[in-house]
C-alpha positions as CSV (number, residue, x, y, z in Angstrom):
1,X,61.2,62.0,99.5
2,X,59.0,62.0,96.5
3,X,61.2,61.4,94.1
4,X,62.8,58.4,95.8
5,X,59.9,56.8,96.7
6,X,58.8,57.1,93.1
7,X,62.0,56.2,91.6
8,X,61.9,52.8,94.0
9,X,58.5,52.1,92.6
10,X,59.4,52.4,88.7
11,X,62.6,50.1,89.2
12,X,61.0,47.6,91.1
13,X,56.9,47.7,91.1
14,X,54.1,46.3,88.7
15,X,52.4,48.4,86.1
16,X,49.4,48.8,88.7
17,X,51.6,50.4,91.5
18,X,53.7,52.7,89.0
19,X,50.4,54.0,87.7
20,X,49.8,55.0,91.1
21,X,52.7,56.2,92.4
22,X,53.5,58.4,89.3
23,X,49.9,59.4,89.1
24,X,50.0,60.4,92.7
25,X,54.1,62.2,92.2
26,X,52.4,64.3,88.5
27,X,49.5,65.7,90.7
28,X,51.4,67.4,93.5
29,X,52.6,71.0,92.9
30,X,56.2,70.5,93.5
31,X,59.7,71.3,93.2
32,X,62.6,68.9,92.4
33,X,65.4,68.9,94.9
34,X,67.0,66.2,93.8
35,X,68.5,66.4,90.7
36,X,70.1,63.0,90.9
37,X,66.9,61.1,91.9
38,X,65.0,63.2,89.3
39,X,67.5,61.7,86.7
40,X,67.2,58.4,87.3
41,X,63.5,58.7,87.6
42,X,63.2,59.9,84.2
43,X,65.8,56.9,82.8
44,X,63.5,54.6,84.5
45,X,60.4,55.7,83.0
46,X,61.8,55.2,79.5
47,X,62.2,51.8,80.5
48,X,58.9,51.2,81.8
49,X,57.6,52.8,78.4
50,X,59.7,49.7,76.5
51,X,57.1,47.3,78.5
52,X,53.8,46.2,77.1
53,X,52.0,48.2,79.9
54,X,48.3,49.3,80.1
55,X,47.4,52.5,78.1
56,X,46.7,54.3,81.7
57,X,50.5,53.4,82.8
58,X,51.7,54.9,79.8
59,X,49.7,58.3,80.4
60,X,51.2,58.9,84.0
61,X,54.5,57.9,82.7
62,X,54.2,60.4,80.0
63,X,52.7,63.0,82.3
64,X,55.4,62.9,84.5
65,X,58.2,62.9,81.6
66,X,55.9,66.1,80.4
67,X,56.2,68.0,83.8
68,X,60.3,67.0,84.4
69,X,61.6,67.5,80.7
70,X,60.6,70.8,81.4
71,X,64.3,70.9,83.6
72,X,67.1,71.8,81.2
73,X,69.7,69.8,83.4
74,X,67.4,66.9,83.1
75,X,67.1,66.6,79.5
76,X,71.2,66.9,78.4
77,X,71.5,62.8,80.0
78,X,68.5,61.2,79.2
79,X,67.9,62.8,75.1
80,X,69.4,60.0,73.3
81,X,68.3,58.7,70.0
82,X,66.9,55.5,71.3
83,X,64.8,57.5,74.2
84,X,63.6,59.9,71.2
85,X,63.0,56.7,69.2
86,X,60.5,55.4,72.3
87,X,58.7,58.9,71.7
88,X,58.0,58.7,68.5
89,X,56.5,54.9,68.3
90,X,54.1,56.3,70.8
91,X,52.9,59.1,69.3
92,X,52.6,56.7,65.7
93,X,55.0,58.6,63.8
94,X,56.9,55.8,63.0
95,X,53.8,54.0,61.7
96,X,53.6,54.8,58.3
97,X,49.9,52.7,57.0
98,X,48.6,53.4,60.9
99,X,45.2,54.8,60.3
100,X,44.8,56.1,64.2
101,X,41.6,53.4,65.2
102,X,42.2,52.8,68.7
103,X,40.8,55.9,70.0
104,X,42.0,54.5,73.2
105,X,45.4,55.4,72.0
106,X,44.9,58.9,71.6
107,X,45.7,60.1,75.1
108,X,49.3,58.3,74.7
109,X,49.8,59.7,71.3
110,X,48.7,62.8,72.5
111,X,51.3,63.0,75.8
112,X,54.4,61.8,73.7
113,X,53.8,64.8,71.1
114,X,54.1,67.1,74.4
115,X,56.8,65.4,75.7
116,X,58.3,65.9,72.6
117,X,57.6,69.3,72.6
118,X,59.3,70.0,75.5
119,X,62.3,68.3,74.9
120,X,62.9,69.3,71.4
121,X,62.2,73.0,72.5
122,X,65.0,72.5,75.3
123,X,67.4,70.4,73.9
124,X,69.6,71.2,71.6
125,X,70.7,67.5,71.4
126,X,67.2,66.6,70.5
127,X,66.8,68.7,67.7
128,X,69.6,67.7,66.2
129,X,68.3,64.1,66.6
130,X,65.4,65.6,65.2
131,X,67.0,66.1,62.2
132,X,68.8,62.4,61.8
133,X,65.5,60.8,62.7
134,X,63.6,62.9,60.1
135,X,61.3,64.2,62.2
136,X,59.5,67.0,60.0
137,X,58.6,64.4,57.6
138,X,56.9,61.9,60.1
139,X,54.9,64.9,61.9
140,X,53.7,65.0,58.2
141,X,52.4,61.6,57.6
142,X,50.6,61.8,61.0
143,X,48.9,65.0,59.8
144,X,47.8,63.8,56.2
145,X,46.4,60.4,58.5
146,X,43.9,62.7,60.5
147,X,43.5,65.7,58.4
148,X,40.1,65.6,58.2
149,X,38.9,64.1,61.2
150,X,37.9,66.5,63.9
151,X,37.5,64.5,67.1
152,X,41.4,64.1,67.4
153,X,42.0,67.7,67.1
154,X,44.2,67.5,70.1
155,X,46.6,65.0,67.9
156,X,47.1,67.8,65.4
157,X,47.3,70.8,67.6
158,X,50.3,69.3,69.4
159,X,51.6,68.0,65.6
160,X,51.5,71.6,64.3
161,X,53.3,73.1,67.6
162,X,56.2,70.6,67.1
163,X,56.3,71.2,63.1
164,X,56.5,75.2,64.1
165,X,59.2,74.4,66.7
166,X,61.0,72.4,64.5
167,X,60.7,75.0,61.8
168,X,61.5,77.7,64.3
169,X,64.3,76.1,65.7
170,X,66.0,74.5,61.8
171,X,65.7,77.2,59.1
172,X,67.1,73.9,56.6
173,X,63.3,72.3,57.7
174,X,61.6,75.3,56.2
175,X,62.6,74.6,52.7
176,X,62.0,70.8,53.7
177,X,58.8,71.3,54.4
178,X,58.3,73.9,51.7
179,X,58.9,71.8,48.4
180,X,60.0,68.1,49.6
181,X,57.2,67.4,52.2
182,X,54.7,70.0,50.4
183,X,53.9,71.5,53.6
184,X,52.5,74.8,52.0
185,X,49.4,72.8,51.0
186,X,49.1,70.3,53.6
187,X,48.9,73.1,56.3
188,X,46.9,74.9,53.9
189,X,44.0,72.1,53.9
190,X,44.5,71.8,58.2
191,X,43.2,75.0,57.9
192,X,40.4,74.8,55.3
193,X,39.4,71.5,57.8
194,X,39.3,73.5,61.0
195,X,37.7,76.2,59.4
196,X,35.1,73.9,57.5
197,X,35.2,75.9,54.4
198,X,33.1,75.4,51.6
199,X,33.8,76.9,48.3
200,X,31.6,79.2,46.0
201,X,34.1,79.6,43.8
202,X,37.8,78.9,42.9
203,X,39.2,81.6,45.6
204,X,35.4,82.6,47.5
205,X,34.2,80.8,50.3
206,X,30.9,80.9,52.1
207,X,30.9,83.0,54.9
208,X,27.6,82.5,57.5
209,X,28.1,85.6,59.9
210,X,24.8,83.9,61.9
211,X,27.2,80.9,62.4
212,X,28.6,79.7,65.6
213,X,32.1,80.7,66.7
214,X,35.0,78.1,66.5
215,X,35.5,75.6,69.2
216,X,38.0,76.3,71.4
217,X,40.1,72.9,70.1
218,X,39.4,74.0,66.6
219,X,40.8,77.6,67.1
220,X,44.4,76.2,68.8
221,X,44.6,73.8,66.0
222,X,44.0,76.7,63.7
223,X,46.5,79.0,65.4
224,X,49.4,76.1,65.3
225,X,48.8,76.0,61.8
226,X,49.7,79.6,61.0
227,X,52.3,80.0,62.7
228,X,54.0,77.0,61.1
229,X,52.6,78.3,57.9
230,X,54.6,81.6,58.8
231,X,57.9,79.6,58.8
232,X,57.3,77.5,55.9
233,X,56.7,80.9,53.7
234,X,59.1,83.4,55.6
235,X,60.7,84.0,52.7
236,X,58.2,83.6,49.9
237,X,58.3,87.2,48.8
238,X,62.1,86.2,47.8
239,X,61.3,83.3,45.7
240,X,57.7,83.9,44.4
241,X,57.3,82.0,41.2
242,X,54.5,82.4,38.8
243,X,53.8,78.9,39.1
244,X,53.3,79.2,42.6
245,X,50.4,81.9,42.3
246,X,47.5,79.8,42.5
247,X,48.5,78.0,45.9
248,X,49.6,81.3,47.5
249,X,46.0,82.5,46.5
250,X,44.5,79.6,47.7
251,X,45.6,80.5,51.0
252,X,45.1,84.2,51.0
253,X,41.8,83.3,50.2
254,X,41.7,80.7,53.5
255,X,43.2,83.8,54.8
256,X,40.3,85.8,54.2
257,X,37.6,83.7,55.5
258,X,39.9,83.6,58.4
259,X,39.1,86.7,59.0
260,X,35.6,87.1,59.0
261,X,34.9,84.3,61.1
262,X,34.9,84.7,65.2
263,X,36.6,82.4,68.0
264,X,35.4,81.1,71.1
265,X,36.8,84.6,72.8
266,X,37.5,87.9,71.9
267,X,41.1,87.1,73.1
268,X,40.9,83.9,71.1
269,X,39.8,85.9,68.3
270,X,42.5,88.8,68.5
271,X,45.4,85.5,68.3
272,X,43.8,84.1,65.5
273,X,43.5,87.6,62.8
274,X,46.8,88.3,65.1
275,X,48.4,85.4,63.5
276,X,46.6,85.4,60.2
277,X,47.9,89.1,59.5
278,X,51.8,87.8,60.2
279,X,50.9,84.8,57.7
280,X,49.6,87.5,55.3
281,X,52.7,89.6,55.3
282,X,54.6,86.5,53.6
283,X,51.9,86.5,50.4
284,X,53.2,88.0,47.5
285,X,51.6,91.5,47.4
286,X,50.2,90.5,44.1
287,X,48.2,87.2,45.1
288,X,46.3,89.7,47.5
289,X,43.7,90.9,45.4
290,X,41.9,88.0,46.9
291,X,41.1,89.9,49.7
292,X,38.3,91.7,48.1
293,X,35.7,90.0,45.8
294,X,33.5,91.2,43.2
295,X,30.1,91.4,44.5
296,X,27.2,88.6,43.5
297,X,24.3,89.5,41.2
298,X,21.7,89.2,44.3
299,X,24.5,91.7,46.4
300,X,24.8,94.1,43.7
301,X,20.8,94.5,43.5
302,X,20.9,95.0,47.1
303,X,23.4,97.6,47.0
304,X,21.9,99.4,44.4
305,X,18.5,99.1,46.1
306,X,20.5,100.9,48.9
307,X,22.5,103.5,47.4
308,X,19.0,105.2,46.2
309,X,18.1,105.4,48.9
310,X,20.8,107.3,50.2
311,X,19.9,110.8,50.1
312,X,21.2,112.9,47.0
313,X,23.2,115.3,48.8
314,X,25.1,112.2,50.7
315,X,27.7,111.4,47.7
316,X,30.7,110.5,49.7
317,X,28.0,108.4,52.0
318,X,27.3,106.5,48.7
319,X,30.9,105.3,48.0
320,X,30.7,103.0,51.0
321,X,27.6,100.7,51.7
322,X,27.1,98.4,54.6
323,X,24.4,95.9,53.6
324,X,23.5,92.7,55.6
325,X,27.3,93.0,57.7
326,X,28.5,93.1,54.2
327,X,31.0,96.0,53.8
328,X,30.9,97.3,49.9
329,X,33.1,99.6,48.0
330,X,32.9,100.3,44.2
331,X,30.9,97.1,43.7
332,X,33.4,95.2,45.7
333,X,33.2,93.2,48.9
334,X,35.2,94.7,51.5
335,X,34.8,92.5,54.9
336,X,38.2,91.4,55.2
337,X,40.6,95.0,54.7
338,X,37.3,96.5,57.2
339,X,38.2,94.1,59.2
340,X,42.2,94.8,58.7
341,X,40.8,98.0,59.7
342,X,39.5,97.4,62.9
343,X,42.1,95.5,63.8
344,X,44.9,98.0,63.3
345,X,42.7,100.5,65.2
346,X,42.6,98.1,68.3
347,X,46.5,97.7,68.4
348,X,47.0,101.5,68.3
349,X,44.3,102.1,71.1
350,X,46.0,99.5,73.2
351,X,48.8,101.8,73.9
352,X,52.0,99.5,74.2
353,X,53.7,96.6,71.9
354,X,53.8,99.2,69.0
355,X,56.8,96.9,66.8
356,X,55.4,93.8,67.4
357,X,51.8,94.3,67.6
358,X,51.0,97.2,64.8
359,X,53.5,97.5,62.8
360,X,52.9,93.9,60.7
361,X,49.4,94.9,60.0
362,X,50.1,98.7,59.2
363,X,52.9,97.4,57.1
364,X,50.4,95.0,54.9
365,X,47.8,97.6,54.9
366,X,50.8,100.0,53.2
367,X,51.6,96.9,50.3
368,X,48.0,96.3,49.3
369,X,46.8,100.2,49.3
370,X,50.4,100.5,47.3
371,X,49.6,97.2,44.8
372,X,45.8,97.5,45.2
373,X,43.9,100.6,43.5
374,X,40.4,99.4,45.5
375,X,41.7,98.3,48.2
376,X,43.6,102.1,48.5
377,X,40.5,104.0,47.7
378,X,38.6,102.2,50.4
379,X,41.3,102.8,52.9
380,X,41.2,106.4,51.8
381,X,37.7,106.8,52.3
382,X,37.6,105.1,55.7
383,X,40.8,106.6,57.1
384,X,41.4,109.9,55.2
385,X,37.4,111.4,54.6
386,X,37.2,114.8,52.8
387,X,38.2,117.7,55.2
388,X,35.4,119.4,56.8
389,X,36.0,120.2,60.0
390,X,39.7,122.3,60.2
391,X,39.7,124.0,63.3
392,X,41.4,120.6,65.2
393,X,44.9,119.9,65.5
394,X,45.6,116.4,63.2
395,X,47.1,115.0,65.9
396,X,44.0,115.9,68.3
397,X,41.1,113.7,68.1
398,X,39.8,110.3,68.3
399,X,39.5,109.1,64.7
400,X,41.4,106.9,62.9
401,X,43.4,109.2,60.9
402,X,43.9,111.3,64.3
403,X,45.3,108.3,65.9
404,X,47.5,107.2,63.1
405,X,49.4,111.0,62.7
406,X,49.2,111.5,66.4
407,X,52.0,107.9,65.9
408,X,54.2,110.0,63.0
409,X,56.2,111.4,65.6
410,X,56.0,108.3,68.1
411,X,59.5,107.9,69.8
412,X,60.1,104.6,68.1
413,X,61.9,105.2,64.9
414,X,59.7,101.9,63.0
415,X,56.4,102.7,64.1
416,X,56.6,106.3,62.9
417,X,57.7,105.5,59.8
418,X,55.6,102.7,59.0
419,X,52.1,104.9,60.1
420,X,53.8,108.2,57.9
421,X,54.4,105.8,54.7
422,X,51.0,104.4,55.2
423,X,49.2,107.8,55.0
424,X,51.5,108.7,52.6
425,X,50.7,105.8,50.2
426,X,46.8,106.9,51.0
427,X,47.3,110.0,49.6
428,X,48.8,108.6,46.5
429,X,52.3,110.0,47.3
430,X,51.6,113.5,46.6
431,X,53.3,115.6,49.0
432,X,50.7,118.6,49.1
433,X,48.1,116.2,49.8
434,X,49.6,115.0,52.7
435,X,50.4,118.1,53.9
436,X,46.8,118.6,54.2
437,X,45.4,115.4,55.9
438,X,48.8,115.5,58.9
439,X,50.5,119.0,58.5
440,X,54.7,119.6,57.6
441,X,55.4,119.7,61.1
442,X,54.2,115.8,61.9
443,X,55.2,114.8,57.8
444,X,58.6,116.7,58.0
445,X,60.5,113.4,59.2
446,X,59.2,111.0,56.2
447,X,59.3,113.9,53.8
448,X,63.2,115.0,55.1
449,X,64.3,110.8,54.8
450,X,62.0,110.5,51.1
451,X,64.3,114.2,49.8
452,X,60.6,115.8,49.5
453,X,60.6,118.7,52.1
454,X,60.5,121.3,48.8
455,X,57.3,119.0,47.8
456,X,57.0,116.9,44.5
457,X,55.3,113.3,44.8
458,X,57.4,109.6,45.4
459,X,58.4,106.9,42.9
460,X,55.5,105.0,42.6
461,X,52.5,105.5,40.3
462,X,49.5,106.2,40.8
463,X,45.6,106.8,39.3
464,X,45.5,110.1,38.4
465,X,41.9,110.9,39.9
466,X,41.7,113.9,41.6
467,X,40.8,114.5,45.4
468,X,37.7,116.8,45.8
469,X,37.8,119.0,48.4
470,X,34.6,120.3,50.7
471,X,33.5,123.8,50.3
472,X,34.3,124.3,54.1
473,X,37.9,123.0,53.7
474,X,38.1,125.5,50.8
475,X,36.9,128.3,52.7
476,X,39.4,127.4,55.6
477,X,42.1,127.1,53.3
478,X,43.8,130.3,53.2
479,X,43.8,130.7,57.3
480,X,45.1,127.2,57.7
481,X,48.8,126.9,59.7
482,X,50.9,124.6,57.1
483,X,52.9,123.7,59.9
484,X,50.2,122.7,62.5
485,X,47.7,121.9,59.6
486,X,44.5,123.4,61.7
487,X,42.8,126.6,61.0
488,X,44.2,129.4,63.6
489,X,42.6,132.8,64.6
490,X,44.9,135.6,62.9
491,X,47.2,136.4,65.5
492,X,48.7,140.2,65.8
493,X,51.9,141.0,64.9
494,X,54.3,141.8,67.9
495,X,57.2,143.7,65.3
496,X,54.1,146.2,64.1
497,X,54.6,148.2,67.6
498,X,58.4,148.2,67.3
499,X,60.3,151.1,66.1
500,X,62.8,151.0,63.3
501,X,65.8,150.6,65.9
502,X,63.7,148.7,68.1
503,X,63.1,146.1,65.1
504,X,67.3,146.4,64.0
505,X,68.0,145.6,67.8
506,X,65.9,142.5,68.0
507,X,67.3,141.1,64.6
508,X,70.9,141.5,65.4
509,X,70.2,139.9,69.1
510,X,68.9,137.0,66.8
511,X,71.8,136.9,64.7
512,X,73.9,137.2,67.6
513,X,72.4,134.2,69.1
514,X,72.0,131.8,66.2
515,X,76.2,132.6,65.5
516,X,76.8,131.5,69.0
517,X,74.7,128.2,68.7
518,X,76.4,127.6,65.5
519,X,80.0,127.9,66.6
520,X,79.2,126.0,69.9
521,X,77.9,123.3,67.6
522,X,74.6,123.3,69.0
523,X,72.8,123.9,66.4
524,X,73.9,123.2,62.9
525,X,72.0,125.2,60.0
526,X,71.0,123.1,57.2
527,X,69.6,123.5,53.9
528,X,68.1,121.9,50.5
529,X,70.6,120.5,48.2
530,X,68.6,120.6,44.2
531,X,67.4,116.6,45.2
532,X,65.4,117.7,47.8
533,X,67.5,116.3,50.8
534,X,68.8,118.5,53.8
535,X,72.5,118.6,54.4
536,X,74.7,121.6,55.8
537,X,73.7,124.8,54.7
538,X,77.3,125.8,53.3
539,X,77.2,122.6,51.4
540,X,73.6,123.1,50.2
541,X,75.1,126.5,48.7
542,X,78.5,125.1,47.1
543,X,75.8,123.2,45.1
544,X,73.6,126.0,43.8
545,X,76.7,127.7,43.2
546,X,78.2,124.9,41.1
547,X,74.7,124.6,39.0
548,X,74.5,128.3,38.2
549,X,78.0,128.3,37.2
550,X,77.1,125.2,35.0
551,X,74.5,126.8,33.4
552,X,75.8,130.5,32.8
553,X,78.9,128.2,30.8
554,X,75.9,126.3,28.9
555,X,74.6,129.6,27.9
């Protein structure tokens, strides 16, 4: 059997013939059947790894250790503190003033951190060793050593997965890393490195939309980093302090950039701003108003260059001015909420994965239109354009806005409230203009759980600029269904035909009907109580009754 064979080898053969053997066992596509064998093979290659071996040796022997640490039943013998210990003295994290030279080494430091990776992620043993042998804080050291060089990106990709596991896995490493280790900087400047950012100004960077995409490498080392960014700041929102404001809109700003740049696939790309808009959702809403950027002196010429000559008539046109892949709003750049944009729309048109896929970006689209007048008006004017064209169900269509109320009444109870509060932030929290953009029918679940179905506007404030509305909105306005929210063709009255008994007969066999649904508890008629939420009709009227009581004793 394999295993045998290569178990007799390891005890008993020279580093030539191990290198062989284990190079010939890591190749084949196979399946362990002997769980015993398998056991002792992997305690044998941990001694093997004590040994002053050749660099190759210690690849295969790592290789193999990679493929058969994958095996749960494996691990629970062989993860003890001295086998971890091997680990980590070949992957230098034990190796404090180690400046990585011996390129040679790389491979070996490179197939202990996946090794590590496996075993930490399996073991529960192992990440409690992880914790004794201060593992967070050596992953550290071995990032700051190769921060800035890119030809051992492979190093730090497999670093970052293990600081995310480990951050994943221990919640106590999170504030570890946060405040002790300084990871929130650290990571931050992996990030600037793989990105190769170079500053215009305290929170700009230049952006060169000719450039080439990232490298593969580069975008997996980027990725890792996120995510364990996303750990390290789960909680920031919580304990946002004012002194933390300029590193949280250092990387917002890294955050931005991130954004507008393009990886080696569209795939690729889609993980990246995938896991760029999580990181996002941990910035304190008010560190992102360096999403958006005030325009240069030689951009604001250009825009006004452009703007006349924009037609006269086109006035809404004029609000929003792509120049040079540069998208402008009210003298501001707006490439990175555009590009927000974009990205939401791809999530909804991809049908499935609703919670975990839209609702993060939806839900920071909803905090920076709430925080963010700009970045609200933009939104507005991209998602929510005056009303021209009425004769449409909202629902029915394939814009944007379409798309978004056509998910108000999606099945999941999250996703429809999340796309409702959004448009409902849009329009400034104004009930009636709401009403107008989705209809009562599709708004009458956020209005009922807000207490607005008798109208008003929410808690928040707001600008108090005024929507304009198209002549041929206001010319469809009286015809328009409040309920559907589309213009309908006047439909004839079927009671105008009816007789005076034939009309008393119908309204008593309605009556009739609705008492029998009632009593059967089928049906359950409700009402308004005076805060604007719907509870049991009788109650609804106790209420009324006891105000106008109230009040005739006041008088």
């Amino acid at each position: 059997m394999d295993e045998e064979r290569a178990l007799y080898i390891v005890r008993a053969g020279e580093a030539g013939a191990i290198e062989r053997v284990l190079r010939d066992y890591s190749d084949k596509s196979f399946e362990p059947n002997n769980d015993f064998c398998i056991l002792k093979l992997c305690e044998g290659i941990f001694k093997v790894l004590i040994k002053d071996i050749p660099t190759t040796c210690q690849v295969s022997c790592l290789e193999v250790l990679r493929i058969l640490s994958r095996d749960k039943k494996v691990l629970v013998p062989v993860t003890t503190k001295e086998n971890m210990q091997i680990l980590l003295r070949l992957a230098k994290l034990n190796e404090l003033d180690d400046s990585l030279e011996k390129v040679s080494e790389f491979p070996v430091i490179v197939e202990s951190l996946k090794c590590l990776c496996n075993i930490v992620f399996n073991s529960q043993m192992a990440q409690q060793l992880s914790l004794e042998l201060n593992l967070a804080a050596k992953l550290c050291n071995l990032l700051r050593k190769c921060k800035d060089r890119k030809f051992i990106n492979d190093i730090k990709c497999f670093d970052l997965r293990l600081l995310f596991l480990l951050s994943l896995l221990h919640t106590d490493i999170r504030s570890q890393l946060r405040y002790e280790l300084q990871g929130l900087p650290l990571l931050t400047q992996i990030l600037e490195s793989a990105f190769s950012i170079k500053w215009t100004d305290e929170y700009e960077s230049a952006i060169d939309h000719n450039g080439p995409p990232l490298s593969p490498q580069e975008t997996d080392c980027a990725i890792e980093a996120l995510k364990a960014l996303f750990n390290v700041t789960v909680d920031s929102w919580k304990v946002h302090k004012e002194s933390d404001s300029h590193q949280f809109r250092v990387m917002a700003a890294v955050l931005r950039h991130c954004l507008l740049i393009v990886g080696p696939t569209e795939d690729k790309t889609e993980e990246l701003h995938s896991n760029a808009v999580n990181l996002l959702s941990n910035v304190p809403v008010s560190c992102l108003d360096v999403l958006i950027c005030p325009l240069t002196h030689e951009e604001t010429a250009q825009e006004a260059t452009t703007l006349d000559e924009l037609p006269s008539n086109k006035t809404a046109e004029k609000e929003t001015v792509l120049k040079n892949n540069t998208m402008v709003y009210n003298g501001m750049n707006m490439e990175a909420i555009h590009v927000l944009l974009n990205f939401m729309e791809k999530r909804i048109d991809k049908g499935s994965s609703y919670r975990e896929g839209l609702t993060p970006v939806l839900s920071l689209l909803t905090e920076c239109s709430r925080a963010h007048r700009n970045i609200r008006k933009f939104l507005k004017d991209q998602v929510l354009p005056p009303l021209r064209d009425v004769t449409n169900r909202p629902e029915v269509g394939s814009t944007v806005r379409n798309k978004l109320v056509r998910l108000m009444t999606h099945v999941d109870l999250g996703v429809k409230q999340i796309a409702a509060e959004f448009l409902f932030v849009l329009c400034k929290e104004r009930v009636d203009s709401l009403l107008k953009y989705t209809g009562y029918g599709n708004a009458a679940g956020l209005l009922a759980a807000r207490g607005l179905l008798a109208g008003g506007r929410g808690d928040n404030w707001y600008s108090e600029d005024e929507d304009t509305d198209t002549e041929e909105y206001k010319n469809a306005k009286p015809n328009i269904n409040l309920i559907t929210g589309h213009l309908e063709e006047p439909m004839p009255n079927p009671i105008d035909e009816m007789t005076e008994e034939q009309k008393e007969y119908e309204a008593m066999k309605l009556v009739n009907m609705l008492d029998k649904l009632s009593r059967e508890e089928l049906l359950k008629p409700m009402g308004l109580k005076p805060d604007g939420t719907i509870t049991p009709l009788e109650e609804a009227l106790n209420q009324y009754s006891v105000i106008e009581e109230t009040s005739s004793d006041t008088d």
